[in-house]
mmCIF file as Biopython writes it, N, C-alpha, C and O atoms, coordinates in Angstrom:
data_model
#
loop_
_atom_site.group_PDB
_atom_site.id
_atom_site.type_symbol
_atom_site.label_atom_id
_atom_site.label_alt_id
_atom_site.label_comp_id
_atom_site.label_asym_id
_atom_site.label_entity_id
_atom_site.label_seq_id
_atom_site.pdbx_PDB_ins_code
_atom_site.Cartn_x
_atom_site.Cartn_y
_atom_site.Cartn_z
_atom_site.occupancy
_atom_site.B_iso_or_equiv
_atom_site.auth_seq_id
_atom_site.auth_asym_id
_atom_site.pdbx_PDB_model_num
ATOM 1   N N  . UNK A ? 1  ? -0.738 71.437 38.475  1.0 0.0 1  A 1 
ATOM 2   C CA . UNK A ? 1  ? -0.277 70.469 37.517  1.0 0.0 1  A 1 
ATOM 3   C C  . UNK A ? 1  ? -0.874 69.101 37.884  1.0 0.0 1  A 1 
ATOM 4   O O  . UNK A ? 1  ? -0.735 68.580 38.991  1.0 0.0 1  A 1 
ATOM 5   N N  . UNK A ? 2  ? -1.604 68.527 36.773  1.0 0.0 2  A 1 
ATOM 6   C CA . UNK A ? 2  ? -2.150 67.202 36.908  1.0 0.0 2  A 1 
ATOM 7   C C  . UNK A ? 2  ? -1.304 65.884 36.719  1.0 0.0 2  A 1 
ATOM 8   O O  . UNK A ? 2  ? -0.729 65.574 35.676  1.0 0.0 2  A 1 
ATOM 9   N N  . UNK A ? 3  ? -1.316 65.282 37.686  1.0 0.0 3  A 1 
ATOM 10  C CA . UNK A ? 3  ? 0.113  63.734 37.173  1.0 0.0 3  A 1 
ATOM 11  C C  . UNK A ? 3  ? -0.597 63.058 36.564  1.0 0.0 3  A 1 
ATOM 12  O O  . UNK A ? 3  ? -1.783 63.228 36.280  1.0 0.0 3  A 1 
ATOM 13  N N  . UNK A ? 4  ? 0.241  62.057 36.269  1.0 0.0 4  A 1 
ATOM 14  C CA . UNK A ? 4  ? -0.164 61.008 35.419  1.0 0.0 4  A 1 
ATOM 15  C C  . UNK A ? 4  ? -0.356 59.600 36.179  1.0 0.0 4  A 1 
ATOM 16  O O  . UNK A ? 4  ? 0.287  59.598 37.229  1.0 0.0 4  A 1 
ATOM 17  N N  . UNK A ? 5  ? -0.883 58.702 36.004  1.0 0.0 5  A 1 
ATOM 18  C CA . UNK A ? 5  ? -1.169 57.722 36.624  1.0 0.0 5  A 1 
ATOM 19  C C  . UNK A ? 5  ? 0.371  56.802 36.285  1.0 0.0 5  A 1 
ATOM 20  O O  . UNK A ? 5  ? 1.068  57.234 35.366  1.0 0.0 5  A 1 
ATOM 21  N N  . UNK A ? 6  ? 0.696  55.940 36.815  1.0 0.0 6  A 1 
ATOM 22  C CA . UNK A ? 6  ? 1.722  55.222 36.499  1.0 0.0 6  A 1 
ATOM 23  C C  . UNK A ? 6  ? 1.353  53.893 36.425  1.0 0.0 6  A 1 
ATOM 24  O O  . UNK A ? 6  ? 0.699  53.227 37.226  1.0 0.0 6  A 1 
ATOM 25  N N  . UNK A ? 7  ? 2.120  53.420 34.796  1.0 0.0 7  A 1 
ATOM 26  C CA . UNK A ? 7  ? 1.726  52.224 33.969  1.0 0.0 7  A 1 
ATOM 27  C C  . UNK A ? 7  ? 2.283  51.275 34.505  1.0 0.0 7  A 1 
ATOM 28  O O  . UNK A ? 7  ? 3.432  51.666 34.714  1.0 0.0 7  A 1 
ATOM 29  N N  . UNK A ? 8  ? 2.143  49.883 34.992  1.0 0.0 8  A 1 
ATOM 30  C CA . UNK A ? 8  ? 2.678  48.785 34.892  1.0 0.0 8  A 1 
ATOM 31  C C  . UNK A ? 8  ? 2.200  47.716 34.343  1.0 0.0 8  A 1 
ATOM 32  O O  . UNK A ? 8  ? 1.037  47.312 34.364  1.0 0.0 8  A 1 
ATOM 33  N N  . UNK A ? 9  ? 3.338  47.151 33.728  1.0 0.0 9  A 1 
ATOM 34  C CA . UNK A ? 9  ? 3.280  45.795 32.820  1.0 0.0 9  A 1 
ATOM 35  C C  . UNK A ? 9  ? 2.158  44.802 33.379  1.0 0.0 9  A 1 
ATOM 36  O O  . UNK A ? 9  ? 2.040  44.589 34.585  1.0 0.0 9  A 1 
ATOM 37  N N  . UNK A ? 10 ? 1.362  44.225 32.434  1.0 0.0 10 A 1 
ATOM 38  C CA . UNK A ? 10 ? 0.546  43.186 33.187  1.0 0.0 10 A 1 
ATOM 39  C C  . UNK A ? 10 ? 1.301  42.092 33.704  1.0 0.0 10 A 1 
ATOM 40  O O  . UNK A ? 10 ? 2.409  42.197 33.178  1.0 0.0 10 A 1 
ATOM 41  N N  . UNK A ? 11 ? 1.285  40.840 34.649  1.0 0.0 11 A 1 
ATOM 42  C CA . UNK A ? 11 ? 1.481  39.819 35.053  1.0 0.0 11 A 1 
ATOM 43  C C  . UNK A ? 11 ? 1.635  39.049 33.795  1.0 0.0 11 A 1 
ATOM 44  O O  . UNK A ? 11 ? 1.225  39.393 32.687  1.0 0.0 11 A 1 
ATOM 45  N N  . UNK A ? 12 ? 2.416  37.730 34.166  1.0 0.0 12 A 1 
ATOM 46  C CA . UNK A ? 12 ? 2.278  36.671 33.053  1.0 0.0 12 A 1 
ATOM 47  C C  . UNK A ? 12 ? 1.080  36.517 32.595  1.0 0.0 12 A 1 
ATOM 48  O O  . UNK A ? 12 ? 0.158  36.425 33.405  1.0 0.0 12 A 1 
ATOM 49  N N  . UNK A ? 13 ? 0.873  36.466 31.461  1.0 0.0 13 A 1 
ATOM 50  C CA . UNK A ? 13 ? -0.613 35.695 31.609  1.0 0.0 13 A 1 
ATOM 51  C C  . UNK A ? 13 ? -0.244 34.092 31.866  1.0 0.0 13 A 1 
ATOM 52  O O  . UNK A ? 13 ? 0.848  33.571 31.639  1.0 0.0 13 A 1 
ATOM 53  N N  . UNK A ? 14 ? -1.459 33.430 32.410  1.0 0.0 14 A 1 
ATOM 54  C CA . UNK A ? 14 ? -2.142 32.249 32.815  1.0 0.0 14 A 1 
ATOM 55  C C  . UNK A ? 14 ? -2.830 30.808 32.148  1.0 0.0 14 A 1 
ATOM 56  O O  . UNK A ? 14 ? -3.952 31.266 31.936  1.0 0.0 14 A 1 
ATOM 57  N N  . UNK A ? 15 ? -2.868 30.114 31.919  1.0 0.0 15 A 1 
ATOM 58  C CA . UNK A ? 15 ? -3.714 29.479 30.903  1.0 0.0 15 A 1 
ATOM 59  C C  . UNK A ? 15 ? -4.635 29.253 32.069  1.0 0.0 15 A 1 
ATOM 60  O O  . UNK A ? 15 ? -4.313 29.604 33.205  1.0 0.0 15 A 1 
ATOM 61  N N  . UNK A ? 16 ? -6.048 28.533 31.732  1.0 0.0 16 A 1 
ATOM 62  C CA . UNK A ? 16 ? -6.908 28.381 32.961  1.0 0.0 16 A 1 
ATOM 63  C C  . UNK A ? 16 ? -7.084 27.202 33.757  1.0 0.0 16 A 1 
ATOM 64  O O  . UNK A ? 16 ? -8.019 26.926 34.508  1.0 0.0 16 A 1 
ATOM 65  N N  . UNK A ? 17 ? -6.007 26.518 33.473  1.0 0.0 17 A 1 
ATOM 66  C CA . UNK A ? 17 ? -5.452 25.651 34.535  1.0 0.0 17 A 1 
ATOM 67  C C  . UNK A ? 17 ? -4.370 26.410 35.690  1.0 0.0 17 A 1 
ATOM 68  O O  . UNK A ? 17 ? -3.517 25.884 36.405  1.0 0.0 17 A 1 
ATOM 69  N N  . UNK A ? 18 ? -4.692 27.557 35.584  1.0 0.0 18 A 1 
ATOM 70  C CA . UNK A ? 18 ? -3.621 28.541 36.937  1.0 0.0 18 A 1 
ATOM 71  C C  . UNK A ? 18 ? -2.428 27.932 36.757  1.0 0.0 18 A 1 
ATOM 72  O O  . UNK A ? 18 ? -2.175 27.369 37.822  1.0 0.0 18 A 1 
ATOM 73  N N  . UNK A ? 19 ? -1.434 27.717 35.865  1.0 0.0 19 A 1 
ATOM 74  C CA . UNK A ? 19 ? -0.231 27.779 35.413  1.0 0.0 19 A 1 
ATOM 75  C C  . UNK A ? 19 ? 0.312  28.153 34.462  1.0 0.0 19 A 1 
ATOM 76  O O  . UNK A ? 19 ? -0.320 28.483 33.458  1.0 0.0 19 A 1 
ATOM 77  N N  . UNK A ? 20 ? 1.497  28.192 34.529  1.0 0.0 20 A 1 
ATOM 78  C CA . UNK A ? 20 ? 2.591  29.047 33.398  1.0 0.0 20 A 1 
ATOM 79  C C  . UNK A ? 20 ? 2.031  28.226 32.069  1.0 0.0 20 A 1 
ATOM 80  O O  . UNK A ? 20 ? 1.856  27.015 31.934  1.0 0.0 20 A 1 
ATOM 81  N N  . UNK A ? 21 ? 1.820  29.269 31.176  1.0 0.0 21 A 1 
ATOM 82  C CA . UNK A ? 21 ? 2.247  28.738 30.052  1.0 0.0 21 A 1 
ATOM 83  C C  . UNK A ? 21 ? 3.150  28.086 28.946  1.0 0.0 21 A 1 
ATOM 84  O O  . UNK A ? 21 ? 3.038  27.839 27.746  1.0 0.0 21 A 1 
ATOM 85  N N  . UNK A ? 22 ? 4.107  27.924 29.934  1.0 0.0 22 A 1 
ATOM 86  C CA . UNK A ? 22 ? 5.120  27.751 29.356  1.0 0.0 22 A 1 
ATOM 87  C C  . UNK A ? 22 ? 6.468  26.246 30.025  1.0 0.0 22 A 1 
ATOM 88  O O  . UNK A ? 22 ? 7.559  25.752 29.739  1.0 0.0 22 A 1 
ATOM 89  N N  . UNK A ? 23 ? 5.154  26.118 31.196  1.0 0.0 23 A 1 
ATOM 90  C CA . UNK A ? 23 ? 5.752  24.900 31.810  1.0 0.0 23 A 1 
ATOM 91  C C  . UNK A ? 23 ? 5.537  23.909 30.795  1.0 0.0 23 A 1 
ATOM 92  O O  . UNK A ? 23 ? 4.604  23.768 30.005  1.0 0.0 23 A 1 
ATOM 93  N N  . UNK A ? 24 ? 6.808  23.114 31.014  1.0 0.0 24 A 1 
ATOM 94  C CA . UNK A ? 24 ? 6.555  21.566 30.440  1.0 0.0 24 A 1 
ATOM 95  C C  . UNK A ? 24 ? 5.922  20.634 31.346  1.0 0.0 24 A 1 
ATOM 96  O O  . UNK A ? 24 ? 6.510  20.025 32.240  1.0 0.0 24 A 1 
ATOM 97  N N  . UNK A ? 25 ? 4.679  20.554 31.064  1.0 0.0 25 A 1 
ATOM 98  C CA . UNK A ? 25 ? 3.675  19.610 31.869  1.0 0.0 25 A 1 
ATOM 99  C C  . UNK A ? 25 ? 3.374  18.605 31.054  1.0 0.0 25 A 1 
ATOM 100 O O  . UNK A ? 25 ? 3.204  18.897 29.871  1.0 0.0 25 A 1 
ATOM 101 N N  . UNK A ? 26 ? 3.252  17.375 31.418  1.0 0.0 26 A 1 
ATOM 102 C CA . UNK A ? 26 ? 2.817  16.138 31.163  1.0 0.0 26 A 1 
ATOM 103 C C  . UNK A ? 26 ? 0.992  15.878 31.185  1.0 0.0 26 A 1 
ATOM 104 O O  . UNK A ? 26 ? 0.093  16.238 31.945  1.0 0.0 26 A 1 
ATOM 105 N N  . UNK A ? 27 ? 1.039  15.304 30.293  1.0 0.0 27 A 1 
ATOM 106 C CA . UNK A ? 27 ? -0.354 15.029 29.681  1.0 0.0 27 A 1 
ATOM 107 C C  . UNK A ? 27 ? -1.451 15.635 28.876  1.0 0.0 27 A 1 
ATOM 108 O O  . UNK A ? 27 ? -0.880 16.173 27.928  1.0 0.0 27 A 1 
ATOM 109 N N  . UNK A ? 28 ? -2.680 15.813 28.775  1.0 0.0 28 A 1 
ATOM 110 C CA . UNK A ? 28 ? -3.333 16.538 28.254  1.0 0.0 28 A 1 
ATOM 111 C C  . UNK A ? 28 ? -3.506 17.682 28.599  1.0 0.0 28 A 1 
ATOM 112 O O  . UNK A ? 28 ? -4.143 17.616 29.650  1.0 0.0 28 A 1 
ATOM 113 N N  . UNK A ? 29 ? -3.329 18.657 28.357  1.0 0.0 29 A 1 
ATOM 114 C CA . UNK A ? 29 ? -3.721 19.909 28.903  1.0 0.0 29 A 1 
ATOM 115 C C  . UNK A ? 29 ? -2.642 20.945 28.209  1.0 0.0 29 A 1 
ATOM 116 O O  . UNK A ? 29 ? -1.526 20.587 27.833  1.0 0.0 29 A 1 
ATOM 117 N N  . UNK A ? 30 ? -3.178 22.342 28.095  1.0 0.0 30 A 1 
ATOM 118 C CA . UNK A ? 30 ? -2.844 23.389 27.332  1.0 0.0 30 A 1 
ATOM 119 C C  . UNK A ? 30 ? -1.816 23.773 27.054  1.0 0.0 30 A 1 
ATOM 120 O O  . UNK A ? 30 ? -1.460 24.432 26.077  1.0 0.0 30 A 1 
ATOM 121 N N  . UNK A ? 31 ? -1.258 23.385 27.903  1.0 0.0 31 A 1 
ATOM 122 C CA . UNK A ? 31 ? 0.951  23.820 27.746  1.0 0.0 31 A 1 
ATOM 123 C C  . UNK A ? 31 ? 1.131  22.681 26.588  1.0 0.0 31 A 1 
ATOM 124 O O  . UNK A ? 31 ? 1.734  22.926 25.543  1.0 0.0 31 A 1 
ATOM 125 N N  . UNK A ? 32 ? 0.614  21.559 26.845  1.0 0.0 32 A 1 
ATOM 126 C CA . UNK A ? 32 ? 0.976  20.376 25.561  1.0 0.0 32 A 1 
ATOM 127 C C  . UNK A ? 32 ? 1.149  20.954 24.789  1.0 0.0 32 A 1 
ATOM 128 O O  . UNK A ? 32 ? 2.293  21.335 24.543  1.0 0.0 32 A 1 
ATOM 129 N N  . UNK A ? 33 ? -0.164 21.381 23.851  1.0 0.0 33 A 1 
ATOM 130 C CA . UNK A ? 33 ? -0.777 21.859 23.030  1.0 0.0 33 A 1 
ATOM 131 C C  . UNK A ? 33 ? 0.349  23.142 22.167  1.0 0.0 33 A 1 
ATOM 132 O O  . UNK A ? 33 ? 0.670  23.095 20.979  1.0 0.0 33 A 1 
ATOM 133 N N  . UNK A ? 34 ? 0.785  24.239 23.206  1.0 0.0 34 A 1 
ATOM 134 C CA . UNK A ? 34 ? 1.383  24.820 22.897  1.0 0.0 34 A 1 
ATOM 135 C C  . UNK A ? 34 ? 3.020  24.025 22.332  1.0 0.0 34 A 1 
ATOM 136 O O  . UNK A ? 34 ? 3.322  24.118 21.142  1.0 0.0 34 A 1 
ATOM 137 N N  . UNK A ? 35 ? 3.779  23.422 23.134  1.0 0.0 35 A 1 
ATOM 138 C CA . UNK A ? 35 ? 4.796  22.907 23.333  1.0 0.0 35 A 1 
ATOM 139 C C  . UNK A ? 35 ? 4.640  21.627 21.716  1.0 0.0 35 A 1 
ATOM 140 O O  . UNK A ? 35 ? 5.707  21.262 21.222  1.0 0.0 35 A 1 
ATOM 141 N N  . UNK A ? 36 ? 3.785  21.288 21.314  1.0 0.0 36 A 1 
ATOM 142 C CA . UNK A ? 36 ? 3.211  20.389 20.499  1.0 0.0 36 A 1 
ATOM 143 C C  . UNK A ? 36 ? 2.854  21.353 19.029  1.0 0.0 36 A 1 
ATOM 144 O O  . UNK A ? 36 ? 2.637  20.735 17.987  1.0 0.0 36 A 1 
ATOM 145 N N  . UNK A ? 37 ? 2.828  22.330 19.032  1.0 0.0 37 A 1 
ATOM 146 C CA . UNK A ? 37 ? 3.404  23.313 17.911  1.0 0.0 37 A 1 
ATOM 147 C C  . UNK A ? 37 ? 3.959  24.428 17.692  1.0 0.0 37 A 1 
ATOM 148 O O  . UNK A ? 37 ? 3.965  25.321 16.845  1.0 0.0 37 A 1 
ATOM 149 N N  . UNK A ? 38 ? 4.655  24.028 19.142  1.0 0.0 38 A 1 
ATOM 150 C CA . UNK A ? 38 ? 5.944  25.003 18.921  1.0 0.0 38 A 1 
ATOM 151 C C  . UNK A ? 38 ? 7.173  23.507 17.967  1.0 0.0 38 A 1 
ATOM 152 O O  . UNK A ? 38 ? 7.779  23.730 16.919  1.0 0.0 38 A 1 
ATOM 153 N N  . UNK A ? 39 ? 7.203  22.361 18.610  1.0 0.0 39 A 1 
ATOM 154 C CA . UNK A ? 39 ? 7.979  21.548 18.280  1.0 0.0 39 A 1 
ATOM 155 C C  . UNK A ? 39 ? 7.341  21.052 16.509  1.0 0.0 39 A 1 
ATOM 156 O O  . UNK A ? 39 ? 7.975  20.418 15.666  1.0 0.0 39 A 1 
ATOM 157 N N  . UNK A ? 40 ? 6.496  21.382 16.441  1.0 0.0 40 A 1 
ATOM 158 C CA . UNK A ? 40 ? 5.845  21.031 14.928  1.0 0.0 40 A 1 
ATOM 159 C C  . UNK A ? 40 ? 6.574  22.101 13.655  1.0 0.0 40 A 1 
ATOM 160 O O  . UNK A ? 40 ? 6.921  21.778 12.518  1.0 0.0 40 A 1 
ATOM 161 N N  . UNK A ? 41 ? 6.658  23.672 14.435  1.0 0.0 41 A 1 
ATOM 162 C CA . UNK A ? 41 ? 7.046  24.340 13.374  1.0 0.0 41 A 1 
ATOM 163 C C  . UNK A ? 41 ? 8.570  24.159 13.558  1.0 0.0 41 A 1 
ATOM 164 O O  . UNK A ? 41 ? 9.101  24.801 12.652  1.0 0.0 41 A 1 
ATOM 165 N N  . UNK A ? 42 ? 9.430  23.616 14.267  1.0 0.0 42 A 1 
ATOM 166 C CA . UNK A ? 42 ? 10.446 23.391 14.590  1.0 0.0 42 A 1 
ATOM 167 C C  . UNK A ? 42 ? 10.775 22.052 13.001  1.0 0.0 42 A 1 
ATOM 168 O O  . UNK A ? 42 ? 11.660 22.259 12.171  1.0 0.0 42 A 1 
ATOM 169 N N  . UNK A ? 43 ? 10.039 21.077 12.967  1.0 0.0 43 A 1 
ATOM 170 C CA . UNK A ? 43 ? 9.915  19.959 12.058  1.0 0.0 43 A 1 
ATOM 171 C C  . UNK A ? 43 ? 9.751  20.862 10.552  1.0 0.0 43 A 1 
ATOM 172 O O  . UNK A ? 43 ? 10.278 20.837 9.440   1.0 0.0 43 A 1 
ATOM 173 N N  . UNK A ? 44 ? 9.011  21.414 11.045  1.0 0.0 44 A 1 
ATOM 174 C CA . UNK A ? 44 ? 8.756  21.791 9.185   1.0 0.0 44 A 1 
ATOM 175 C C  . UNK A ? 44 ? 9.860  22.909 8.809   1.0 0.0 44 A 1 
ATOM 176 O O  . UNK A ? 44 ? 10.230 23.100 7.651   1.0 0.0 44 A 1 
ATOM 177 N N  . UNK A ? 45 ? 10.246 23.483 9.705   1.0 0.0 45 A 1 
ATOM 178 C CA . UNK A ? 45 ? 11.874 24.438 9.372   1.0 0.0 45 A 1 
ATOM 179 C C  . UNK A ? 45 ? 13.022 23.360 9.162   1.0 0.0 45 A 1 
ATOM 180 O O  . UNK A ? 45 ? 13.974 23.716 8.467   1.0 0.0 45 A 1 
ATOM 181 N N  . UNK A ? 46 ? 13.026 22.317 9.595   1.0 0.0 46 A 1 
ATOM 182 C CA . UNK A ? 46 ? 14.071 21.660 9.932   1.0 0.0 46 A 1 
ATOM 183 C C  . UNK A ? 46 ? 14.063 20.636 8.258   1.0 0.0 46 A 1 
ATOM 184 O O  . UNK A ? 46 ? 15.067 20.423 7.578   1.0 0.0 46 A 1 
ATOM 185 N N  . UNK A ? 47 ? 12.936 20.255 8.007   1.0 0.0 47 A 1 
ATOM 186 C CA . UNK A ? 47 ? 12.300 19.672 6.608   1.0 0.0 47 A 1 
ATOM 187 C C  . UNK A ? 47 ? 12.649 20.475 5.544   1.0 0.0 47 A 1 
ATOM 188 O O  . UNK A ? 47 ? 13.257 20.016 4.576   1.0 0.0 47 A 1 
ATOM 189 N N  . UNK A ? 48 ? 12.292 21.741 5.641   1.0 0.0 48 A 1 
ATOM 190 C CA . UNK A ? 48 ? 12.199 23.099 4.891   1.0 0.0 48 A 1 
ATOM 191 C C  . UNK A ? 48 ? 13.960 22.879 4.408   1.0 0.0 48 A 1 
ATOM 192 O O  . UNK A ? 48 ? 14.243 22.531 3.261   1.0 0.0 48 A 1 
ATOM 193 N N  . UNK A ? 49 ? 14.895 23.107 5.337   1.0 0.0 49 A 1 
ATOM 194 C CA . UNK A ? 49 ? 15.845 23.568 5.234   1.0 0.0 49 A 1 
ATOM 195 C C  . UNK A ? 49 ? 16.937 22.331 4.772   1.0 0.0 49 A 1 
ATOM 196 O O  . UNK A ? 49 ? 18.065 22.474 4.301   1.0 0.0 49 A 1 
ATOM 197 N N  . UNK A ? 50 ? 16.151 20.985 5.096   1.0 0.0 50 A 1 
ATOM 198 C CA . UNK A ? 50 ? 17.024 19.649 4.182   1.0 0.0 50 A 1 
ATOM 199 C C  . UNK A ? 50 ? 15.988 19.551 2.971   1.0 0.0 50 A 1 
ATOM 200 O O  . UNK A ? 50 ? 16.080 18.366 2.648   1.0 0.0 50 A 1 
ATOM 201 N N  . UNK A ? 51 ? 15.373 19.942 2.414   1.0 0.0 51 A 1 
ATOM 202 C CA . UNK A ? 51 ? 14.955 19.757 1.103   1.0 0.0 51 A 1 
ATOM 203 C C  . UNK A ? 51 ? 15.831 20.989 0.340   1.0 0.0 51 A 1 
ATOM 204 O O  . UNK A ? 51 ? 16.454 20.698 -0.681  1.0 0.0 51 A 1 
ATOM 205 N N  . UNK A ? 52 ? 15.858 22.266 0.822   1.0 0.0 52 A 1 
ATOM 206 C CA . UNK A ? 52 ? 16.812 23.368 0.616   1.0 0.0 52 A 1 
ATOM 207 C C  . UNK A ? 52 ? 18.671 22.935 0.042   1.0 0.0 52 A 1 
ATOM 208 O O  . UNK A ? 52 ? 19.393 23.589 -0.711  1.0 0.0 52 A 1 
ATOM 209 N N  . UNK A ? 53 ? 18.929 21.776 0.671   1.0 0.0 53 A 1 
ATOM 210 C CA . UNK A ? 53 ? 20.148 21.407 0.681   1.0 0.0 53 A 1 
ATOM 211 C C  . UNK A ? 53 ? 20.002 20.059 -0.090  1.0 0.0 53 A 1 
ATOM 212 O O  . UNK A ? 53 ? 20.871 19.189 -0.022  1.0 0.0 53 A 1 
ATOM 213 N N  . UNK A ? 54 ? 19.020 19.945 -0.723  1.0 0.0 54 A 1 
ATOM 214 C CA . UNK A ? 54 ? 19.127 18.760 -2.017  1.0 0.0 54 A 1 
ATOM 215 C C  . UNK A ? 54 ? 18.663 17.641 -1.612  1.0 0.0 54 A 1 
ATOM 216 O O  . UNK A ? 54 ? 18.405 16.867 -2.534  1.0 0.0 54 A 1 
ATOM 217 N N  . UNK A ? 55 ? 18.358 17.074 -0.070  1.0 0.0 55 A 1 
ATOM 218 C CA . UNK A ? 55 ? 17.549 16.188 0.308   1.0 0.0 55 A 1 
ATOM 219 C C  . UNK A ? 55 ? 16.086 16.249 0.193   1.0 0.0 55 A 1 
ATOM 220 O O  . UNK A ? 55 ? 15.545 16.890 1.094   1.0 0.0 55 A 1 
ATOM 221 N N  . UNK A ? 56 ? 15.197 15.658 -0.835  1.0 0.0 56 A 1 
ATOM 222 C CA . UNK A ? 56 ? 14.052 15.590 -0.999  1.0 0.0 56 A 1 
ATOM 223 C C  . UNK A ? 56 ? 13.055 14.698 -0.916  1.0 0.0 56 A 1 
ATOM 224 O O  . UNK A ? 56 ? 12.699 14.128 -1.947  1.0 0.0 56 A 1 
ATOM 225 N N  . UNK A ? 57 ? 12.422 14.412 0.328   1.0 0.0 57 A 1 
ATOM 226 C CA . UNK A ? 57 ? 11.644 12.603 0.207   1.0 0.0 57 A 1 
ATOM 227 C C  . UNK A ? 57 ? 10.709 12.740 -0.421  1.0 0.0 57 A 1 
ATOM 228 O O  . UNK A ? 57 ? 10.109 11.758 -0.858  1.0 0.0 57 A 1 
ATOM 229 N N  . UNK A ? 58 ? 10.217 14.263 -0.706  1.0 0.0 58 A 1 
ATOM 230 C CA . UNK A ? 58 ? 9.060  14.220 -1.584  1.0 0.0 58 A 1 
ATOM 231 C C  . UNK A ? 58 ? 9.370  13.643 -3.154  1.0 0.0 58 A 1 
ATOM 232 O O  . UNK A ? 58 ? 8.809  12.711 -3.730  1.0 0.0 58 A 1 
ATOM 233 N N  . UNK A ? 59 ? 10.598 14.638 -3.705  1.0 0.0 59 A 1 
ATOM 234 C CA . UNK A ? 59 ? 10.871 14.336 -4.661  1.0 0.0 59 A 1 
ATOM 235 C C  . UNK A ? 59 ? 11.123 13.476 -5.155  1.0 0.0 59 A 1 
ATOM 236 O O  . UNK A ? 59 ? 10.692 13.210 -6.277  1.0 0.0 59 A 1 
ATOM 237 N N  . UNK A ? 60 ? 12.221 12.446 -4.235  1.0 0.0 60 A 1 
ATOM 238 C CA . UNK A ? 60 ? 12.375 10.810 -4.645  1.0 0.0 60 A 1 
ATOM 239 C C  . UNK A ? 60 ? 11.516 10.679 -4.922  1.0 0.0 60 A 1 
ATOM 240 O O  . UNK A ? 60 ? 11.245 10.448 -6.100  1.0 0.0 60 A 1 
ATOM 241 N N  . UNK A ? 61 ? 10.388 10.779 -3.719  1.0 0.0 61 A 1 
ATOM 242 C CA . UNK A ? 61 ? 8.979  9.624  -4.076  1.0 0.0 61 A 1 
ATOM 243 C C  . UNK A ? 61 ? 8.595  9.200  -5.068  1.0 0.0 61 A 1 
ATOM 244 O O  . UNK A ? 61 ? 8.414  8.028  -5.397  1.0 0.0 61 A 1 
ATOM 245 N N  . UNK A ? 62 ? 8.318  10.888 -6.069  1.0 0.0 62 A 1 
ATOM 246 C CA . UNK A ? 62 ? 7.860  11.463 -6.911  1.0 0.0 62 A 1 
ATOM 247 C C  . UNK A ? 62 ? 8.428  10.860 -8.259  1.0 0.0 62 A 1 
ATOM 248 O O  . UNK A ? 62 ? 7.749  10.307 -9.124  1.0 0.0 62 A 1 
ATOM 249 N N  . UNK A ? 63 ? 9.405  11.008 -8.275  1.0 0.0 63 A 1 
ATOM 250 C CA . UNK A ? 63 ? 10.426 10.199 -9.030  1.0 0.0 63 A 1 
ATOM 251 C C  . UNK A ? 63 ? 10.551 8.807  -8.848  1.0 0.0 63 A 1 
ATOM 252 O O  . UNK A ? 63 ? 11.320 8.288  -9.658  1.0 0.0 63 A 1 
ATOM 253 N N  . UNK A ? 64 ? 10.101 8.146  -8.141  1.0 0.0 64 A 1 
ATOM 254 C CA . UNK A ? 64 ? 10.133 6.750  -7.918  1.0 0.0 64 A 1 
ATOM 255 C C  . UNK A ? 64 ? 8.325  5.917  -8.584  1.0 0.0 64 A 1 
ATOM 256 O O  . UNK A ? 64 ? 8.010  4.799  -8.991  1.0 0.0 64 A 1 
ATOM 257 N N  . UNK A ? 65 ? 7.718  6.990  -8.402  1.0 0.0 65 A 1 
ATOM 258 C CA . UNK A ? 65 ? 6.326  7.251  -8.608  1.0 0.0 65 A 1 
ATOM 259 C C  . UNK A ? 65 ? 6.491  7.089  -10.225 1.0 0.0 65 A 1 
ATOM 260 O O  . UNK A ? 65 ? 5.930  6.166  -10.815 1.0 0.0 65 A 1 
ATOM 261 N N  . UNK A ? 66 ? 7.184  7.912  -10.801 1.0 0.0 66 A 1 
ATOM 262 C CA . UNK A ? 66 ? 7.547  8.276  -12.091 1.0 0.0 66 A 1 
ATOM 263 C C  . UNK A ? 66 ? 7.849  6.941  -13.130 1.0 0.0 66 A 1 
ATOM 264 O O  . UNK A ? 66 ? 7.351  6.533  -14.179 1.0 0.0 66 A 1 
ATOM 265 N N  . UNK A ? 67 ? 8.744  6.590  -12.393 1.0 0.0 67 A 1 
ATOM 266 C CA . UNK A ? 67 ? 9.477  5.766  -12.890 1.0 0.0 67 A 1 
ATOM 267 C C  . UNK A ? 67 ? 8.924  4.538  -13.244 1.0 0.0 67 A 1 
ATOM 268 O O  . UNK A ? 67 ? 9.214  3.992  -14.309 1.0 0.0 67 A 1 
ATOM 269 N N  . UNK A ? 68 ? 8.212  4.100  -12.498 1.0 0.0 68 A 1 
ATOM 270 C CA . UNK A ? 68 ? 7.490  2.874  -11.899 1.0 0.0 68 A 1 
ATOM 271 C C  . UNK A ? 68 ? 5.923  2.465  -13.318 1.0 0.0 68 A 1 
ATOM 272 O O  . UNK A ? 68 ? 5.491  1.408  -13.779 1.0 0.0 68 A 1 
ATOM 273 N N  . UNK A ? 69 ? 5.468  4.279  -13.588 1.0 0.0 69 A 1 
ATOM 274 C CA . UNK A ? 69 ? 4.443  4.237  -15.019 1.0 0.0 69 A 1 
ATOM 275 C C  . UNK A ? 69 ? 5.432  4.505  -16.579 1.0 0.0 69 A 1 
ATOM 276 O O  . UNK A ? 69 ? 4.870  4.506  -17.674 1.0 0.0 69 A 1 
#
């Protein structure tokens, strides 16, 4: 009977500054980047979901825009 080799999970991956991806690091460099649209789609759900509930700055605008010709 032939075995099987046994699977293990890869390691974290790395960004190539040899740290977590997921640290909050200061300044330029790749965790920003990530952390900088993770917090972006955070804004546009958060936008998404007060225009949803009748707050609209687009729409004022739009309407203020309107009004004004």
């Amino acid at each position: 009977m032939q075995s099987r080799p046994t699977t293990t999970t890869p390691p974290v991956a790395t960004e190539f500054n040899g740290k977590d991806r997921n640290a909050f690091l200061f300044g330029w460099n790749p965790q920003a980047e990530l952390w900088n649209g993770r917090l972006a789609m955070i804004g546009f759900l958060a936008y998404l979901l007060w225009d949803l509930a009748g707050y609209s700055v687009l729409r004022d605008v739009l309407h203020l825009v309107s009004y004004t010709h």
